[in-house]
N, C-alpha and C positions, 0 to 999 in steps of 0.2 A: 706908423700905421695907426696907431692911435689916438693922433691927431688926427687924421685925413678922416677916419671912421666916426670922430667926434663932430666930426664940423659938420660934414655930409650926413650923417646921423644915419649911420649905417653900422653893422656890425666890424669887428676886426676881422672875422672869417671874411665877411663879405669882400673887403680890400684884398684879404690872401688868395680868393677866389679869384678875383679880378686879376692880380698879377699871375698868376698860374694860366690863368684861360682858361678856368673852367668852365662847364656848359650852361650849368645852372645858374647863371647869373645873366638878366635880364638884358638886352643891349642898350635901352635906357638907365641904368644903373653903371656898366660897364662906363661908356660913353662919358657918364658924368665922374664919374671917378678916374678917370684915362686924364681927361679936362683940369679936375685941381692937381694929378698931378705934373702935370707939365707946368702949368702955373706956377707951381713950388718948385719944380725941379728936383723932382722927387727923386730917387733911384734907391732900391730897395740895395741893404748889404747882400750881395748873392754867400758867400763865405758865411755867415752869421746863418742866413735860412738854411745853406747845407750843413751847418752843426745841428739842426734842427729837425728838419728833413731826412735827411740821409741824401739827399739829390744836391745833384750840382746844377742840374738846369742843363748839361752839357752831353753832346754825344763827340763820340772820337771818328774818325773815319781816316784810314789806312790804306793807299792805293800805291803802286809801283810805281807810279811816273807822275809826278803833279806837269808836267809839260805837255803831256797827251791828251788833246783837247778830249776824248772820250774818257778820260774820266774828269775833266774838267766839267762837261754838261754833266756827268754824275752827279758831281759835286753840287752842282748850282738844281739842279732837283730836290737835291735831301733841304739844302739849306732854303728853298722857295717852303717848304712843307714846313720845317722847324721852327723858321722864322713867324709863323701863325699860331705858333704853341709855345712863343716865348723861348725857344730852346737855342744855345748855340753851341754850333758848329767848330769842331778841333780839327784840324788837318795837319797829316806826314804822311812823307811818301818815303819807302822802305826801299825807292832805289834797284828796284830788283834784288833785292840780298835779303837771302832768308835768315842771315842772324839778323841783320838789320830790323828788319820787320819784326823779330821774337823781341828785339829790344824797345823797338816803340809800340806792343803789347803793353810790355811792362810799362811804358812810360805813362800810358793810357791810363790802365789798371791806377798805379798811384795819383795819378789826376782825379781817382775816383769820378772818373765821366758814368752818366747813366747808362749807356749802353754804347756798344764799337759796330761800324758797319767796316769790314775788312775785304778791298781785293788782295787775295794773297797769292806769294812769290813762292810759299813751301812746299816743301815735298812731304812732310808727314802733318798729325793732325795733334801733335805734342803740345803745341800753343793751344790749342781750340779746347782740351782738355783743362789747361791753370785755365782758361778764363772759366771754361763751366765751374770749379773747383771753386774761382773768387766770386762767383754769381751772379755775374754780371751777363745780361742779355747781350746777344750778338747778333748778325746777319751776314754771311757772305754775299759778295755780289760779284757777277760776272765768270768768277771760277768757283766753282764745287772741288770738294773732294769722295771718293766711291769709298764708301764704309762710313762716313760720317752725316751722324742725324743733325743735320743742322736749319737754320732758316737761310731760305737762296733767293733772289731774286737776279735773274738774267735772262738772256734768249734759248732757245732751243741753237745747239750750233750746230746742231746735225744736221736743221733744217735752213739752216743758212750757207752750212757747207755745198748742199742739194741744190740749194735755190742757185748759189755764185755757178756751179758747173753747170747743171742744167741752161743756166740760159747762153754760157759759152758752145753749148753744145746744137742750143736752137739757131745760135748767130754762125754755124757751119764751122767750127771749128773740129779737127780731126785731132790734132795731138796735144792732150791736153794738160799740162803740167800743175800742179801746185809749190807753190811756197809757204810751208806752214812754223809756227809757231815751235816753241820749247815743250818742254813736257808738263802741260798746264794741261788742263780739262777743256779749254773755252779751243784751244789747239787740236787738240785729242777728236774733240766733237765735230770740227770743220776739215780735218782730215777725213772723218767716216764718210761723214756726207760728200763729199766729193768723191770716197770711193763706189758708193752707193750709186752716185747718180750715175759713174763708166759704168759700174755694169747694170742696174734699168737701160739705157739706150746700146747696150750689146757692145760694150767700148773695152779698149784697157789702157793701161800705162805705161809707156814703155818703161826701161832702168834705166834709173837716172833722172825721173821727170818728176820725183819729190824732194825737193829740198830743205833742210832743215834748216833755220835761224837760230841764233845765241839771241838775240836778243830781239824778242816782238814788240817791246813797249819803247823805252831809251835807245833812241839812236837806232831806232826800225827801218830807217831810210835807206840809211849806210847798210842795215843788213840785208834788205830787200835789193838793192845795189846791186851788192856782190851774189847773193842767190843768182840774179838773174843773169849777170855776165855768166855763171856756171851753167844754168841752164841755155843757155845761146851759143855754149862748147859744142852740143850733143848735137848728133848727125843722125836722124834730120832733129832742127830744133823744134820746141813746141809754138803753136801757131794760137795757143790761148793757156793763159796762166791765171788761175787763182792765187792772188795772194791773202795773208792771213788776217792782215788787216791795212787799212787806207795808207798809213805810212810805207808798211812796205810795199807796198802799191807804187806807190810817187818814186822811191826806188830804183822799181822795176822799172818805169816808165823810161826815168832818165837811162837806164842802162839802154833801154831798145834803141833809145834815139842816140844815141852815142854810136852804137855798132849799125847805122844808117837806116834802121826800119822804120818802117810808120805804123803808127798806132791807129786804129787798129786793123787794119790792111794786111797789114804782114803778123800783127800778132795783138790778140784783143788780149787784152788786162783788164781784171775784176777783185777789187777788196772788199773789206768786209766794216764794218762801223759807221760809214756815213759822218763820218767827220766834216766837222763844218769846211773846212781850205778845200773840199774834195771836187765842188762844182767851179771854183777858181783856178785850176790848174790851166797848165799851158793846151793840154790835152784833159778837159774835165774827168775825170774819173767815176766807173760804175763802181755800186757799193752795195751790198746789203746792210738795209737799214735797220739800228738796234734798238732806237730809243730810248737812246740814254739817259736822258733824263728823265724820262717816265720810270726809269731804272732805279734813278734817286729818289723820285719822290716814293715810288711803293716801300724802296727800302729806309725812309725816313719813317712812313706810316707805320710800318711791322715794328720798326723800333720802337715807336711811341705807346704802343699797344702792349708790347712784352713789358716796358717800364712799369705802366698804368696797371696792369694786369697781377689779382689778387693771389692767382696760384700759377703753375706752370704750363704751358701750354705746349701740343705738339708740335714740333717744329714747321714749316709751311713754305710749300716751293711756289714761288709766281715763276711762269715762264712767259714771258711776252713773244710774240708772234714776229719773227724777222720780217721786213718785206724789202724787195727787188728796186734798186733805184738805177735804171739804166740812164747811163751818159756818155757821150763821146768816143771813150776807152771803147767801148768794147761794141758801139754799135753796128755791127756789117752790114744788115739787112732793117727794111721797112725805114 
C-alpha cells in the first residue's frame, strides 16, 4: 500500500479508502488506483487488515435449504449488493435442524464475519440472544419470531396468504383447502390470511381441508405430494388449494393428475414464492410473488449500515408488498 500510494502520489488512507469503497474518494482517483492495481496484481492480506480493523470484510448468511431456488435468488441479492462494497459472502444451510443451525451460529460467530443475515428453522430466540451478547449485527429474513426485537426484511404473509385464496375464490372455487407450512411464522402468516379471506367472502372450511407439512423447504414436493393425496381422501374433495409455497405446489399438482383430475378444471392450485421452474411446469403454476431478491439485497443493505453504524440503532422491519402471479394452475375464468 505504500508503494501503490508512493508511485500514484496519493496518500495511504487514500489506497485504504479505495479498497473499502469508500464514498469520499473521487471516481477519478478510484479508477486510477483500481488501474495500477491490477497492473501489479495487487491483492490486499484481507487476514492482516482484519487484525487491524476488527472486520473481515465478510457477512455470514444461514438459510434452511441452499437447494430452494427462493433462497437461492436471496442469496444472489445480498451478494449483487456486497459485491459493490467489496464484502464477501459465507453460505450454510442449517438443513432444517435447529441444533444444526445453533452450530453454524457458532461457526459464523468464530469466523468473526461482520454481520449474519439468518433464515431460521428455530423454535426459540436463545441463539439471537449469544449473537446479541458477541455484538455482532444481524438481520432475519423471511421468518420473524413474536417477542423478539430484531431487524426483518420479508413479505407481509398474511397479505399473501389473502391474496393466494382470494383470487381462488374469484376463479369460483367453493371448497377451499390449504396446505401449509411447519410452525414457522412465514407458515403461521399465510394460514391467517387464507383464513381471513373464507371469511371476507362469507366462506368456511370444512375439517379436514388444512393440512400440515414436516417439511416446507427440503423435499417440499414429496410433502405437498402426500398432503394432497390426503386432501383428495375427503368427500367432497376441495376444488382449490392453497399451497404454502411453489414446491409444494408441483406436489400437489403431480398428485391431482395421478388421481385423474385436471388442473385447473376439477381443482385450481395456487403457491406462494414465484420460484423461477414455476412458469415451466407441465401445468405452469400461480404464485404469489415475494421478490426475493429484492429480499437480499435490502437485507445486504441494513447489514452494511448496522456494520458502518457508530452507535446502535433500532431495529427496522422492511416488509415488501406480495403481488398475484396468475398462470395456468389456477386459471378458470377470463
Amino acid at each position: 500500500m505504500k508503494d501503490l500510494a508512493r508511485e500514484l502520489g496519493v496518500s495511504v488512507v487514500t489506497i485504504s479508502k479505495v479498497l473499502r469503497n469508500h464514498r469520499d474518494i473521487s471516481t477519478a482517483t478510484r479508477e486510477r488506483v483500481l488501474k495500477r492495481m491490477k497492473e501489479l496484481n495487487y491483492r490486499p492480506n484481507l487476514t492482516a487488515r482484519a487484525l487491524i480493523t476488527g472486520r473481515t470484510q465478510s457477512i455470514g448468511l444461514i438459510v434452511p435449504d441452499l437447494v430452494h431456488t427462493f433462497f437461492g435468488q436471496v442469496a444472489k441479492g445480498i451478494n449483487r449488493v456486497l459485491r459493490q462494497h467489496r464484502y464477501s459472502l459465507v453460505i450454510s444451510s442449517s438443513e432444517e435442524d435447529a441444533d444444526l443451525e445453533r452450530q453454524e451460529i457458532d461457526e459464523m460467530l468464530a469466523r468473526r464475519v461482520d454481520a449474519l443475515i439468518i433464515a431460521s428453522t428455530q423454535w426459540s430466540v436463545e441463539s439471537f440472544r449469544r449473537i446479541e451478547e458477541h455484538e455482532t449485527p444481524y438481520i432475519l429474513v423471511d421468518r420473524k419470531f413474536v417477542g423478539l426485537s430484531a431487524n426483518f426484511v420479508g413479505v407481509d404473509d398474511e397479505v399473501a396468504g389473502f391474496l393466494a385464496t382470494g383470487h381462488l375464490i374469484e376463479q369460483g372455487c367453493k371448497r377451499i383447502a390449504h396446505i401449509r407450512g411447519g410452525e414457522i411464522s412465514t407458515a403461521a402468516g399465510r394460514h391467517e390470511g387464507y383464513r381471513r379471506a373464507l371469511v371476507v367472502h362469507g366462506m368456511v372450511a370444512p375439517s379436514g381441508y388444512v393440512v400440515s407439512v414436516k417439511s416446507g423447504d427440503d423435499a417440499a414436493d414429496v410433502s405437498g405430494y402426500e398432503a394432497m393425496k390426503e386432501l383428495l381422501r375427503l368427500n367432497p374433495p376441495p376444488d382449490g388449494v392453497f399451497c404454502y409455497n411453489d414446491p409444494t405446489g408441483t406436489g400437489a399438482i403431480r398428485a391431482a393428475f395421478e388421481a385423474g383430475l385436471r388442473v385447473p378444471r376439477d381443482v385450481a392450485i395456487i403457491g406462494c414464492g414465484n420460484v423461477r421452474f414455476s412458469e415451466d411446469l407441465r401445468v405452469p403454476l400461480s404464485s404469489v410473488d415475494q421478490d426475493c431478491t429484492t429480499i437480499g439485497a435490502h437485507a445486504a443493505g441494513r447489514a452494511l449500515e448496522l456494520i458502518e453504524s457508530k452507535t446502535p440503532s433500532r431495529p427496522e422491519t422492511i416488509l415488501l408488498k406480495p403481488r398475484l402471479v396468475v398462470r395456468q394452475s389456477s386459471r378458470r375464468t377470463g
